[in-house]
PDB file of N, CA, C and O in Angstrom:
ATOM      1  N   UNK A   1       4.751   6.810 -24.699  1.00  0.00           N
ATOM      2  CA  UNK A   1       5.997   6.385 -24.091  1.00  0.00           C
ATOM      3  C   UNK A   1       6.773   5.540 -25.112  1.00  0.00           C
ATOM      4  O   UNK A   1       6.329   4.744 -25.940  1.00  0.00           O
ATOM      5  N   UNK A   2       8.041   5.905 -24.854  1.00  0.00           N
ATOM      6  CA  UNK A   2       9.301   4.999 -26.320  1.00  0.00           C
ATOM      7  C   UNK A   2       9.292   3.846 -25.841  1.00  0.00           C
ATOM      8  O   UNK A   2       9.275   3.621 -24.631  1.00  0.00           O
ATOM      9  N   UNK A   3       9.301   3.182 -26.522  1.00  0.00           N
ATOM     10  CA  UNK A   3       9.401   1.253 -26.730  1.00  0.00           C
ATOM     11  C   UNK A   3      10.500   1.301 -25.611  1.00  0.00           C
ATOM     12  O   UNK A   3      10.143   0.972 -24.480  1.00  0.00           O
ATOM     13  N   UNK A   4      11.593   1.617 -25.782  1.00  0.00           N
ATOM     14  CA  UNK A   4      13.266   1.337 -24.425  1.00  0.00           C
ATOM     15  C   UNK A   4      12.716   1.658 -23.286  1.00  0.00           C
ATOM     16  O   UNK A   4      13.140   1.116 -22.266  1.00  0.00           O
ATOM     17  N   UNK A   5      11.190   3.024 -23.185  1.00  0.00           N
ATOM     18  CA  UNK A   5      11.580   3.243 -21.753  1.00  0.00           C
ATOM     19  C   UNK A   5      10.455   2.098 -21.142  1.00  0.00           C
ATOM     20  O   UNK A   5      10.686   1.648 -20.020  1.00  0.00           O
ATOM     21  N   UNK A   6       9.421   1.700 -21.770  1.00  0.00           N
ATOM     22  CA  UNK A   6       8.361   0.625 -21.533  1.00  0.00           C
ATOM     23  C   UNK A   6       9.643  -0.261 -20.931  1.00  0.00           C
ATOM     24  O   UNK A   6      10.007  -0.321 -19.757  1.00  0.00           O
ATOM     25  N   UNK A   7      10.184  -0.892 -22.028  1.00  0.00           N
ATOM     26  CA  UNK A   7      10.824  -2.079 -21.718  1.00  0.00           C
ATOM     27  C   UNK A   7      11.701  -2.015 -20.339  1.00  0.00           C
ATOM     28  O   UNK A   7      11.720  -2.978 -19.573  1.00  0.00           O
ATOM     29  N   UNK A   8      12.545  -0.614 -20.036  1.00  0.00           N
ATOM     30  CA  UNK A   8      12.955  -0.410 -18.729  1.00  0.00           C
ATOM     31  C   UNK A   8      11.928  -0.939 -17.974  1.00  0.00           C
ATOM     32  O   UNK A   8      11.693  -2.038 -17.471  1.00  0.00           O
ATOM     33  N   UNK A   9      11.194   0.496 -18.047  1.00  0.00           N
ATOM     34  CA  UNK A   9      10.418  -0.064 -16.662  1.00  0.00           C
ATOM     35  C   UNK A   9      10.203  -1.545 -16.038  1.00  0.00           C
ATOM     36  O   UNK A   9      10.545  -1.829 -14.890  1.00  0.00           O
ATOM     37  N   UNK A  10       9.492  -2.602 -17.088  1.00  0.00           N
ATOM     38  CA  UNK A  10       9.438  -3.862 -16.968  1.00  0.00           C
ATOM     39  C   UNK A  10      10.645  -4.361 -16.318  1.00  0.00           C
ATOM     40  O   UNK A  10      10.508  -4.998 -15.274  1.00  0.00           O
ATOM     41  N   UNK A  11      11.628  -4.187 -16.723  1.00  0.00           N
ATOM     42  CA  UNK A  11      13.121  -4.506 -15.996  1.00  0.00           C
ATOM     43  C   UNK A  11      12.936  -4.171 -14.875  1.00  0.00           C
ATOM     44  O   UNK A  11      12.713  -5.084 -14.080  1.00  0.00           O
ATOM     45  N   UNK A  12      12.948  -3.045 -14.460  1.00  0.00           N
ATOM     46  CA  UNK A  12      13.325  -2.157 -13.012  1.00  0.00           C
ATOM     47  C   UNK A  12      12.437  -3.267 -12.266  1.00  0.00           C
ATOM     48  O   UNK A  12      12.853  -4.214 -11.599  1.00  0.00           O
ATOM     49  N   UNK A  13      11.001  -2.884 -12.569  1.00  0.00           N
ATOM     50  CA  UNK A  13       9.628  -3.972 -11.572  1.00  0.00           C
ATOM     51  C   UNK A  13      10.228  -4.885 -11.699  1.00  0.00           C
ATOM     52  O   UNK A  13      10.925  -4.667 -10.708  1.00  0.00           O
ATOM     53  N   UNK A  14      10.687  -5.978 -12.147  1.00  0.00           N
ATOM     54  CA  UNK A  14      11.179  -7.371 -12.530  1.00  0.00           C
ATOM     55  C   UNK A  14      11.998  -7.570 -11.652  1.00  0.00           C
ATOM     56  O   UNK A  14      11.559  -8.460 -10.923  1.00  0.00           O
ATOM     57  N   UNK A  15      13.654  -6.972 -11.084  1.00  0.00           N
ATOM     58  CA  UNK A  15      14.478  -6.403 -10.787  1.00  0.00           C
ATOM     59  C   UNK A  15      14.134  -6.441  -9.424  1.00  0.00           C
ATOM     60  O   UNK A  15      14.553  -7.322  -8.673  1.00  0.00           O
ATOM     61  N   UNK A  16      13.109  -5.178  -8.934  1.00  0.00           N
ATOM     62  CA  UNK A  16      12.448  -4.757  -7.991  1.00  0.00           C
ATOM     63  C   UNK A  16      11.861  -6.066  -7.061  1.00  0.00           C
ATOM     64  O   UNK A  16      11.920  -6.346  -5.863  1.00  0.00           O
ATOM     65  N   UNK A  17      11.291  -6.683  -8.205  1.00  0.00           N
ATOM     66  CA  UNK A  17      10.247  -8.162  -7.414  1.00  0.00           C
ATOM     67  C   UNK A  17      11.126  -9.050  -6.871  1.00  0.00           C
ATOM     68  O   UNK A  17      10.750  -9.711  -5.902  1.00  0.00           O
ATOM     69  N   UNK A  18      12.494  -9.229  -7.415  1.00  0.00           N
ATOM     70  CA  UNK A  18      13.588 -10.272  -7.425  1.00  0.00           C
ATOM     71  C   UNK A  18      13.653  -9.719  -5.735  1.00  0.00           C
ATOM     72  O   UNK A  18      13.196 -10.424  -4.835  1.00  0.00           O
ATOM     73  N   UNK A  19      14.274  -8.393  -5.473  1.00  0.00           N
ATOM     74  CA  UNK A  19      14.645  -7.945  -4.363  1.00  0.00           C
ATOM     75  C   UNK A  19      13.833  -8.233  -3.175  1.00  0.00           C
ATOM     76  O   UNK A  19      14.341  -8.543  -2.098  1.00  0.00           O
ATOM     77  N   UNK A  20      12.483  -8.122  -3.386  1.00  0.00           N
ATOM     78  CA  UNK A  20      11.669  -8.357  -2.652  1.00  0.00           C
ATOM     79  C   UNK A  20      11.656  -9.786  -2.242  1.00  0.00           C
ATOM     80  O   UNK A  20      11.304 -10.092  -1.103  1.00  0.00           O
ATOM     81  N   UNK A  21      12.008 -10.640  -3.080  1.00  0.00           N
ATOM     82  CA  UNK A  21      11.719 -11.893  -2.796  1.00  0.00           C
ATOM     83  C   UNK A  21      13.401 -12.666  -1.776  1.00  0.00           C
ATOM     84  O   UNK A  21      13.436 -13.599  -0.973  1.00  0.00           O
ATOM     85  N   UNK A  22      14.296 -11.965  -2.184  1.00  0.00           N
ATOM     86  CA  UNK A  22      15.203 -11.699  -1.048  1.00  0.00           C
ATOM     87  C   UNK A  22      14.910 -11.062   0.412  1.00  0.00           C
ATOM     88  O   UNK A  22      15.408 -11.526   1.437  1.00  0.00           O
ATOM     89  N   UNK A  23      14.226 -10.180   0.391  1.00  0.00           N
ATOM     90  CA  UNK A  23      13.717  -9.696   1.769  1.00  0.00           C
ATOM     91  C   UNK A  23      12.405 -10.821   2.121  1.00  0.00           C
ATOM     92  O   UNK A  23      12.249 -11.285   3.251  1.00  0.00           O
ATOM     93  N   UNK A  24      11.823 -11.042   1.360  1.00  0.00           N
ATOM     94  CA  UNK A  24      10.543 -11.896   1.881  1.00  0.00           C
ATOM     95  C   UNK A  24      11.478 -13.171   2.430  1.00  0.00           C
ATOM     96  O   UNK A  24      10.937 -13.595   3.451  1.00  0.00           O
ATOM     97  N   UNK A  25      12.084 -13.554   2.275  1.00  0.00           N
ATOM     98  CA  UNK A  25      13.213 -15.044   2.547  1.00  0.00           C
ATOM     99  C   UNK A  25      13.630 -14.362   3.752  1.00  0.00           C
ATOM    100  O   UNK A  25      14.135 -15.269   4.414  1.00  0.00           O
ATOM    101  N   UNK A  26      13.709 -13.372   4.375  1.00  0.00           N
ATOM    102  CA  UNK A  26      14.399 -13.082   5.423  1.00  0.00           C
ATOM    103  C   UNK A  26      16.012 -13.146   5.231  1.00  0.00           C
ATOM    104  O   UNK A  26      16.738 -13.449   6.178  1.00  0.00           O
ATOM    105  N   UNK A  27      16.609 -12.790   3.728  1.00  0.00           N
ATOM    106  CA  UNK A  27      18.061 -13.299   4.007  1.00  0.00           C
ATOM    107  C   UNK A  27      18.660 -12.366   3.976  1.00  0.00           C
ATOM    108  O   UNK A  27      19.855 -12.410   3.685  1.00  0.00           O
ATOM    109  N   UNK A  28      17.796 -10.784   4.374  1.00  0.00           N
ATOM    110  CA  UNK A  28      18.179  -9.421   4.812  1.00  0.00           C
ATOM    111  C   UNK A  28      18.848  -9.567   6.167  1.00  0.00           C
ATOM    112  O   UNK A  28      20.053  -9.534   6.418  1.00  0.00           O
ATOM    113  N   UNK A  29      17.693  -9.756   7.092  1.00  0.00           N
ATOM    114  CA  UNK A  29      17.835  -9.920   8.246  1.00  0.00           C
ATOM    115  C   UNK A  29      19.060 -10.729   8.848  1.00  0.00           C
ATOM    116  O   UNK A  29      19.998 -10.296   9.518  1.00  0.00           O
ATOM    117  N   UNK A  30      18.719 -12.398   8.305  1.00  0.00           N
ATOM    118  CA  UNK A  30      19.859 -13.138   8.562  1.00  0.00           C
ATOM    119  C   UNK A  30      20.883 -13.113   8.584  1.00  0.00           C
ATOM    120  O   UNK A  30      21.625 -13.859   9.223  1.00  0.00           O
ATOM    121  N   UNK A  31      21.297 -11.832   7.558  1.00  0.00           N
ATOM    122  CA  UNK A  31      22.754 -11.945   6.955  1.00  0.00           C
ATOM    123  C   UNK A  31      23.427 -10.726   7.287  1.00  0.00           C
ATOM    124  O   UNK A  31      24.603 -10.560   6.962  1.00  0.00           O
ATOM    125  N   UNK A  32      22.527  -9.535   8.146  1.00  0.00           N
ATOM    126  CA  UNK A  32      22.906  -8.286   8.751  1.00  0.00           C
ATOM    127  C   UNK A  32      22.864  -7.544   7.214  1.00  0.00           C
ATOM    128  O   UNK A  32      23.541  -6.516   7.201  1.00  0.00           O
ATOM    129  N   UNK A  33      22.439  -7.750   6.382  1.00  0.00           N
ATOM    130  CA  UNK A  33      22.441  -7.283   5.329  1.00  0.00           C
ATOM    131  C   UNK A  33      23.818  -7.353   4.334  1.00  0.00           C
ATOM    132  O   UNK A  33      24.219  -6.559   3.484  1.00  0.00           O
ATOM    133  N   UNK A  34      24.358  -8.625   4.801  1.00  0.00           N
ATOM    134  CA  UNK A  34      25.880  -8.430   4.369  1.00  0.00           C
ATOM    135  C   UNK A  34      25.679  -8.980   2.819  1.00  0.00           C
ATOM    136  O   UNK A  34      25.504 -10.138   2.441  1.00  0.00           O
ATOM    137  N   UNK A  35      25.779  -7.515   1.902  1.00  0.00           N
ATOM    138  CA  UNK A  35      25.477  -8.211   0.681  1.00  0.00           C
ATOM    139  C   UNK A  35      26.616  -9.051  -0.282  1.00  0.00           C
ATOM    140  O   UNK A  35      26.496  -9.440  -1.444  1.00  0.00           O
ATOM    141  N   UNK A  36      27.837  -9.185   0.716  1.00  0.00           N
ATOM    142  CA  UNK A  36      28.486 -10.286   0.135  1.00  0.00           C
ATOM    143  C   UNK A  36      28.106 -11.453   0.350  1.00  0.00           C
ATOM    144  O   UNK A  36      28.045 -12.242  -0.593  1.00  0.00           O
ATOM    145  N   UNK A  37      27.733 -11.869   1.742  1.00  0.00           N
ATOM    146  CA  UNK A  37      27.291 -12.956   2.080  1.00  0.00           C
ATOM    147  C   UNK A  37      25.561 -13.619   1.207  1.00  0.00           C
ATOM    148  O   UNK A  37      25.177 -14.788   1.163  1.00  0.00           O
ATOM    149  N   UNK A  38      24.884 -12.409   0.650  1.00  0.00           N
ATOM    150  CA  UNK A  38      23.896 -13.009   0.028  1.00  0.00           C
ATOM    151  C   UNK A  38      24.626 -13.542  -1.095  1.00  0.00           C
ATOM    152  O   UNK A  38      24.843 -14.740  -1.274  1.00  0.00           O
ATOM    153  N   UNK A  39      25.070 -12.404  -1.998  1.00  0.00           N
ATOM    154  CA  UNK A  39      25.681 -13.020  -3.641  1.00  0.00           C
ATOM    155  C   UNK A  39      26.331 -14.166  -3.514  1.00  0.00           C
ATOM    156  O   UNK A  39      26.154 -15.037  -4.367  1.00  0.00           O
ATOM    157  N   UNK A  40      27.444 -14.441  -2.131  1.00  0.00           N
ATOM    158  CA  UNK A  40      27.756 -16.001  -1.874  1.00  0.00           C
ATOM    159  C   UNK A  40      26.523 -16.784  -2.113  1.00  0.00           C
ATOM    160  O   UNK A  40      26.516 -17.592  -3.043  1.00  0.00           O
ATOM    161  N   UNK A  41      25.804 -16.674  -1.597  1.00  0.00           N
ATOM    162  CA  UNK A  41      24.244 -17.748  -1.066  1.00  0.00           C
ATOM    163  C   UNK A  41      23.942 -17.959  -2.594  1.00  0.00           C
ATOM    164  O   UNK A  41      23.944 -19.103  -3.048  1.00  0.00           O
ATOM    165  N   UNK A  42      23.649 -16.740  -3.492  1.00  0.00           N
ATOM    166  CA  UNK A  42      22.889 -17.173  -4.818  1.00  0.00           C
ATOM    167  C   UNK A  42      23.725 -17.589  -5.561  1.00  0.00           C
ATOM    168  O   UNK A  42      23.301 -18.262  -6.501  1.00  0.00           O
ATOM    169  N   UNK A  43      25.460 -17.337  -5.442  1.00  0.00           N
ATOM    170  CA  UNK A  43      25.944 -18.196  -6.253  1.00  0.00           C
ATOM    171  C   UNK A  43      26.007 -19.354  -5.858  1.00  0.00           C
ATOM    172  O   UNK A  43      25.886 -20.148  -6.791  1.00  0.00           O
ATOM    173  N   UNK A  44      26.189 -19.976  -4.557  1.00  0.00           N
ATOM    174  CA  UNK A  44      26.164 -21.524  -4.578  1.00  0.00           C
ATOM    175  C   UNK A  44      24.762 -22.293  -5.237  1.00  0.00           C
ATOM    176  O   UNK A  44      24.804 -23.365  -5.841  1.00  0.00           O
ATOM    177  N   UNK A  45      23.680 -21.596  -5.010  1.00  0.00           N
ATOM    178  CA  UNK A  45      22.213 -22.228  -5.243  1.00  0.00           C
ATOM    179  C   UNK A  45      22.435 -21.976  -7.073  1.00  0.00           C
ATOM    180  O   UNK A  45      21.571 -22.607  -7.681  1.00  0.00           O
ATOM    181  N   UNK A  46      23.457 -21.152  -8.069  1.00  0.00           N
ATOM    182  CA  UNK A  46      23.727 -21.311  -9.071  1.00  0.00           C
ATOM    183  C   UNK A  46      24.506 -22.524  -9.018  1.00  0.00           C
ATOM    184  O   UNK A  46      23.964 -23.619  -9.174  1.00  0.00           O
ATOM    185  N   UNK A  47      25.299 -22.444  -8.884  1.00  0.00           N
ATOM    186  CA  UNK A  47      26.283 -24.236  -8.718  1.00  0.00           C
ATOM    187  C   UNK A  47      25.731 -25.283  -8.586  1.00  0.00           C
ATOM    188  O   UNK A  47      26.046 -26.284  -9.230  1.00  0.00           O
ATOM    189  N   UNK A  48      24.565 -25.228  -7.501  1.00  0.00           N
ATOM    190  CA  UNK A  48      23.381 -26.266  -7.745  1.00  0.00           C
ATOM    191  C   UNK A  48      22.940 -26.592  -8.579  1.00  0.00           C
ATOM    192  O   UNK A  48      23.049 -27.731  -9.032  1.00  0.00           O
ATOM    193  N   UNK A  49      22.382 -25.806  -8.988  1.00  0.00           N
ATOM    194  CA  UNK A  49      21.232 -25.783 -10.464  1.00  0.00           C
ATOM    195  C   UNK A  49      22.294 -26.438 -11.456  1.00  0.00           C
ATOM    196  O   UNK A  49      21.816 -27.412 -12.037  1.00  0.00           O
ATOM    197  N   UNK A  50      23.554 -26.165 -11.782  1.00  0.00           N
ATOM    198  CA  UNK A  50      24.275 -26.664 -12.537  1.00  0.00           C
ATOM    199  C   UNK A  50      24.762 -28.253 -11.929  1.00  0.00           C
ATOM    200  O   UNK A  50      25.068 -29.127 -12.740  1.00  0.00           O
ATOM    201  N   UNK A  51      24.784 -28.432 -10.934  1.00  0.00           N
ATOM    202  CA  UNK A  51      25.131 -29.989 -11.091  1.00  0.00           C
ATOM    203  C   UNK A  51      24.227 -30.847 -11.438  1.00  0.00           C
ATOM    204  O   UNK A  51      23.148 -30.730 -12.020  1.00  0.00           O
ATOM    205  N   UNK A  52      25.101 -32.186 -10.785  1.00  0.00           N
ATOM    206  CA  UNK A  52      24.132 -33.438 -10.989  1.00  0.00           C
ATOM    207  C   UNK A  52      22.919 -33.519  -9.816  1.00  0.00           C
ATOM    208  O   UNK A  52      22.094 -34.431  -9.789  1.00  0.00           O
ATOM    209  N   UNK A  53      22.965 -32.230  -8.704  1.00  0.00           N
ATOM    210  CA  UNK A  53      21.992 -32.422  -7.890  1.00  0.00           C
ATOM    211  C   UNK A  53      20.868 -31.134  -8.538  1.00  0.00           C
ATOM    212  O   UNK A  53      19.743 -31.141  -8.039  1.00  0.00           O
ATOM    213  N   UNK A  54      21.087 -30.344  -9.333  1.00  0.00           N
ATOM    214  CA  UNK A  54      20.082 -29.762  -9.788  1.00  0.00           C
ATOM    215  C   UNK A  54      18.565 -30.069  -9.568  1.00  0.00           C
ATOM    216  O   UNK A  54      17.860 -29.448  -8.772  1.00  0.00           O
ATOM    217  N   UNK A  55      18.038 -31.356 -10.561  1.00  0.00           N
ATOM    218  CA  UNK A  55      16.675 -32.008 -10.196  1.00  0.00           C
ATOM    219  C   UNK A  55      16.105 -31.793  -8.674  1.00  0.00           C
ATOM    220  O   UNK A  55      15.055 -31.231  -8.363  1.00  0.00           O
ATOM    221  N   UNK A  56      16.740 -32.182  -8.108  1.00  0.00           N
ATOM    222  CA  UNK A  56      16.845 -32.540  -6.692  1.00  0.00           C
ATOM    223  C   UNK A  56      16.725 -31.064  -5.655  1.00  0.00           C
ATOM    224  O   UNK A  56      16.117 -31.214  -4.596  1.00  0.00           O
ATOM    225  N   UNK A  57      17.136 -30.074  -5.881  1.00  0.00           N
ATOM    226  CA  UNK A  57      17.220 -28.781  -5.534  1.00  0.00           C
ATOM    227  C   UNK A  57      16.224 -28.048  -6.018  1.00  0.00           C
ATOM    228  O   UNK A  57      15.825 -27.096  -5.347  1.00  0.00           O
ATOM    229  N   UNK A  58      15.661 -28.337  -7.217  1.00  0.00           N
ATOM    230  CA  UNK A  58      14.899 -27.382  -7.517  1.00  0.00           C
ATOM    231  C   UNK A  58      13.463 -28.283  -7.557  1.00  0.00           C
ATOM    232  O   UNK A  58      12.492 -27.702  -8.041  1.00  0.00           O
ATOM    233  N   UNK A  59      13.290 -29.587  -7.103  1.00  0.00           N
ATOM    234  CA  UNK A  59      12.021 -30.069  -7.220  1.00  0.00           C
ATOM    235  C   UNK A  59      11.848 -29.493  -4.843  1.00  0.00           C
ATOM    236  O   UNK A  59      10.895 -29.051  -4.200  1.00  0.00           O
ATOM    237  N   UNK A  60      12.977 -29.777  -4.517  1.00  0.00           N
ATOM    238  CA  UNK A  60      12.454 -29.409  -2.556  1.00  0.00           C
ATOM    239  C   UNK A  60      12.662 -27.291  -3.183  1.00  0.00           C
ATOM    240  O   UNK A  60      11.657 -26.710  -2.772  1.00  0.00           O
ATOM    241  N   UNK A  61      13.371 -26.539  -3.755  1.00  0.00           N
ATOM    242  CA  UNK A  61      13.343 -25.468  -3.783  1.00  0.00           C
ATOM    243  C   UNK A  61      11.364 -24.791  -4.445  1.00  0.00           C
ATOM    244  O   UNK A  61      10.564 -23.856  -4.473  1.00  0.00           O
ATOM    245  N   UNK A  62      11.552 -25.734  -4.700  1.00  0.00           N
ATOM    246  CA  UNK A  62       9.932 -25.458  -5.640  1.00  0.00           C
ATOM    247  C   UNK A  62       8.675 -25.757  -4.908  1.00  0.00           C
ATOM    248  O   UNK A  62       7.717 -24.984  -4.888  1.00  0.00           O
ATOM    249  N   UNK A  63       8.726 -27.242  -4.133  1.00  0.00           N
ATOM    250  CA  UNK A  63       8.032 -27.316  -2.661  1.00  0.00           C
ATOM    251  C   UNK A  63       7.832 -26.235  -1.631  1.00  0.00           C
ATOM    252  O   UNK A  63       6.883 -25.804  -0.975  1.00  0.00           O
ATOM    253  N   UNK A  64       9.387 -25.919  -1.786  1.00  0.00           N
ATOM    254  CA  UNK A  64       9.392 -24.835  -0.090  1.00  0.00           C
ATOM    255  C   UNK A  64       8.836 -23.647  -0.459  1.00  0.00           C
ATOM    256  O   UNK A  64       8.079 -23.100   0.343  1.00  0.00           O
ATOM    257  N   UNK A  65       9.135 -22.966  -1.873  1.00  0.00           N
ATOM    258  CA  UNK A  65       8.342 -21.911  -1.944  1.00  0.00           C
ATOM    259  C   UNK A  65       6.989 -21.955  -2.527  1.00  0.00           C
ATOM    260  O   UNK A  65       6.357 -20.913  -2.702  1.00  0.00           O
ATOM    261  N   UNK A  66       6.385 -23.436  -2.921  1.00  0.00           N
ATOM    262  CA  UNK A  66       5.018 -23.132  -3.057  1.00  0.00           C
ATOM    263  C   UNK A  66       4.506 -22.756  -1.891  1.00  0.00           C
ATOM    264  O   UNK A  66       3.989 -21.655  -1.700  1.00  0.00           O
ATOM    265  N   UNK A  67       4.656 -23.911  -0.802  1.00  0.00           N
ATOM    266  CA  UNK A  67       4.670 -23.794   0.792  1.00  0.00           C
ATOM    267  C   UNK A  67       4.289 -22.655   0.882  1.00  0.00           C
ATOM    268  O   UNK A  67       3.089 -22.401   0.783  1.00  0.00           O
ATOM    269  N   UNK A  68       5.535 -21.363   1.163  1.00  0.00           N
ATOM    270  CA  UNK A  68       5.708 -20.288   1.807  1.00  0.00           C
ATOM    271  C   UNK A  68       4.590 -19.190   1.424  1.00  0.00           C
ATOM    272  O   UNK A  68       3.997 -18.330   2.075  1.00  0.00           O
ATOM    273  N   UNK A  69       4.557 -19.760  -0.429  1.00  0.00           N
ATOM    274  CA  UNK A  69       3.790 -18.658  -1.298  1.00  0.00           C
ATOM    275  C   UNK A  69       2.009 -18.926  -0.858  1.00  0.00           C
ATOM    276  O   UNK A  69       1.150 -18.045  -0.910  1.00  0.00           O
ATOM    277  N   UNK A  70       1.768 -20.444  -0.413  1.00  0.00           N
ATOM    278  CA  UNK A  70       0.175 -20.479   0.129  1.00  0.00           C
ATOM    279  C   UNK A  70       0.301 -20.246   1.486  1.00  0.00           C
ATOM    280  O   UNK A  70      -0.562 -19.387   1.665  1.00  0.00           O
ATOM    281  N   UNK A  71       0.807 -20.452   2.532  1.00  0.00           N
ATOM    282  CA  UNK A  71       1.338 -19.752   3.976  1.00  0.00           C
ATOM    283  C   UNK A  71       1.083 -18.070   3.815  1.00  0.00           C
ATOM    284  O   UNK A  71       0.763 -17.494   4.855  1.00  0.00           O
ATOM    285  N   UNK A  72       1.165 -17.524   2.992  1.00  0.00           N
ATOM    286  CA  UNK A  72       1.200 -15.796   2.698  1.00  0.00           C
ATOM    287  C   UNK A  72       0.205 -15.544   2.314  1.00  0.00           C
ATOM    288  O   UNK A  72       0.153 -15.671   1.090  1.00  0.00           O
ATOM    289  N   UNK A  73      -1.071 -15.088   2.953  1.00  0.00           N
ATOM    290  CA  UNK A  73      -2.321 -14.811   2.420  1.00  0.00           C
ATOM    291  C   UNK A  73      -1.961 -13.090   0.922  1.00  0.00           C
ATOM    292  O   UNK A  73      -2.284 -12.877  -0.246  1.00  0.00           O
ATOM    293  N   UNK A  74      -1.379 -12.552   1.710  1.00  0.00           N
ATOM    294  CA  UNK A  74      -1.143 -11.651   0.808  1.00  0.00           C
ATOM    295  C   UNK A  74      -0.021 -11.577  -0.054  1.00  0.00           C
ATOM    296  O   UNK A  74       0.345 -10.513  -0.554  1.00  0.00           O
ATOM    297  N   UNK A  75       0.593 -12.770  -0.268  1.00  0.00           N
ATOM    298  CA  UNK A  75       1.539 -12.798  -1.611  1.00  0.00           C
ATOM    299  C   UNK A  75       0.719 -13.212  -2.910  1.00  0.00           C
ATOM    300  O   UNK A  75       0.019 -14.223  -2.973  1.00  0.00           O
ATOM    301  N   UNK A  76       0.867 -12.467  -3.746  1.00  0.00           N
ATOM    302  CA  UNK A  76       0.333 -13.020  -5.420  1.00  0.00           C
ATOM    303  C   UNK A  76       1.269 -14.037  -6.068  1.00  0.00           C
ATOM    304  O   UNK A  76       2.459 -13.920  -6.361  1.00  0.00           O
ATOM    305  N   UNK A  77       0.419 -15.078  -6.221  1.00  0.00           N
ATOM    306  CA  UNK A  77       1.154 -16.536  -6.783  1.00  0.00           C
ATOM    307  C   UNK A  77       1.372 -16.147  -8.321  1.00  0.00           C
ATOM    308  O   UNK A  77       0.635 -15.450  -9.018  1.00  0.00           O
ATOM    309  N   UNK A  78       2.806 -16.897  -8.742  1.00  0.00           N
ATOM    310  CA  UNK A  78       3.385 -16.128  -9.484  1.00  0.00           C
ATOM    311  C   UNK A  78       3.789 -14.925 -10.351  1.00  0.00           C
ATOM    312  O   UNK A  78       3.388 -14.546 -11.452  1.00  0.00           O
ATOM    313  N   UNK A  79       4.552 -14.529  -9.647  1.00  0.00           N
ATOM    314  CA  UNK A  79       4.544 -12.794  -9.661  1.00  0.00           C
ATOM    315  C   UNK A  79       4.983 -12.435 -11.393  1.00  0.00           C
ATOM    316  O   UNK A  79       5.083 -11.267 -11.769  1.00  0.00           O
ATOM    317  N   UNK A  80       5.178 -13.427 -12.184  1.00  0.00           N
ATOM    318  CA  UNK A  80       4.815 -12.841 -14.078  1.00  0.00           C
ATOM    319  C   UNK A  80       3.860 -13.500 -14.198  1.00  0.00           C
ATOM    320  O   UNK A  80       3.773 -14.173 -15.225  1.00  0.00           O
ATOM    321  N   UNK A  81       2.991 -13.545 -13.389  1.00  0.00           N
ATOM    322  CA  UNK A  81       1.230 -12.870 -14.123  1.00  0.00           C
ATOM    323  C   UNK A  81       1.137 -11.315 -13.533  1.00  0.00           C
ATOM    324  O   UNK A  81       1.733 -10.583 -12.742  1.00  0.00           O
ATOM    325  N   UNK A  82      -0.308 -11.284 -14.680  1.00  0.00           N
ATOM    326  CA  UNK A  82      -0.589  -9.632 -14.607  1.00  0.00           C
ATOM    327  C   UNK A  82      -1.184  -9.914 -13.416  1.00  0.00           C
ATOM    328  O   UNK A  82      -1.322 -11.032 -12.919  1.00  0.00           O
ATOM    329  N   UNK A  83      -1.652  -8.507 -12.822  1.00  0.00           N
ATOM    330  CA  UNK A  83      -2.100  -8.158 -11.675  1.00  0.00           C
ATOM    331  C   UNK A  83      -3.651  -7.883 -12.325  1.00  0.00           C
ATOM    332  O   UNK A  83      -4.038  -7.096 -13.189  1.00  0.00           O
ATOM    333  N   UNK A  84      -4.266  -8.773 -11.605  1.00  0.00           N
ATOM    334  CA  UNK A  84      -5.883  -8.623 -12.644  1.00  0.00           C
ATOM    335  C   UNK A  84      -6.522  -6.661 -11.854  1.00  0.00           C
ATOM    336  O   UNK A  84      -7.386  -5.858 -12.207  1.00  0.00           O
ATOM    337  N   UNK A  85      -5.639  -6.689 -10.885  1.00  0.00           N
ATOM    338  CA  UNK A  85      -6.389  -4.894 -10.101  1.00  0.00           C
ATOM    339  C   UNK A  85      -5.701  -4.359 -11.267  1.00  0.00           C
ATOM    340  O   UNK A  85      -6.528  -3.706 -11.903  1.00  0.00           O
ATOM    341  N   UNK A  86      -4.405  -4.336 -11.915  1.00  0.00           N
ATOM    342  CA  UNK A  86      -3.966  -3.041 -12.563  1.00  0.00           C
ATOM    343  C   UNK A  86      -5.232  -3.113 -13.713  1.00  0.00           C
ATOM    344  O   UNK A  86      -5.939  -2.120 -13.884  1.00  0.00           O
ATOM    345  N   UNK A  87      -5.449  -4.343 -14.466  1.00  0.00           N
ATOM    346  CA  UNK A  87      -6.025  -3.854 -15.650  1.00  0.00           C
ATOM    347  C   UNK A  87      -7.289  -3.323 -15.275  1.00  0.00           C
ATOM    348  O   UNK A  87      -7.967  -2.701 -16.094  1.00  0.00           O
ATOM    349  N   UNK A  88      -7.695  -3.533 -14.005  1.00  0.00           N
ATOM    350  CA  UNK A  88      -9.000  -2.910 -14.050  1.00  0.00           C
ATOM    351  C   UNK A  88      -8.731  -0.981 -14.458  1.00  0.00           C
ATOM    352  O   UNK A  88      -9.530  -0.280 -15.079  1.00  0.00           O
ATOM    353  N   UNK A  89      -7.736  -0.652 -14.028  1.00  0.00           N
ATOM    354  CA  UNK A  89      -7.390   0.496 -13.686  1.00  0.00           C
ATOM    355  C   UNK A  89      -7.365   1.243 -15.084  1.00  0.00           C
ATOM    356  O   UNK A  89      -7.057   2.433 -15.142  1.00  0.00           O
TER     357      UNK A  89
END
């Protein structure tokens, strides 16, 4: 396989996981799927990150999803690690 299409793929899964982690938040559901109303949502939580409340947002944003991520018996804690099943494979 060519080096570009490896590196795709990695993108697409990457990409793919992001999405998921939008549906795992429920902000499918919430939002009727209105995907203007999400890109609103992630750009304000960008505006965050850029102010003076940044620290502050991302130390309770980092809480809530450790939270959620040990609450989920079947979520894999941080999703850029490898998956120790693929290498068995």
């Amino acid at each position: 396989m060519r080096t570009w299409q490896v590196e795709r793929r990695k993108r697409t899964r990457h990409l793919i996981e992001l999405g998921g982690l939008v549906v795992k938040a429920g902000l499918v559901n919430l939002t009727g799927d209105d995907r203007v109303l999400i890109y609103g949502a992630l750009l304000w939580m960008a505006d965050k990150l850029q102010s003076d409340q940044s620290e502050q947002a991302r130390a309770r944003w980092l809480a809530k999803g450790k939270q959620a991520f040990e609450a989920d018996p079947t979520a894999r804690k941080g999703t850029d690690r490898p998956d120790p099943a693929a290498a068995r494979r």
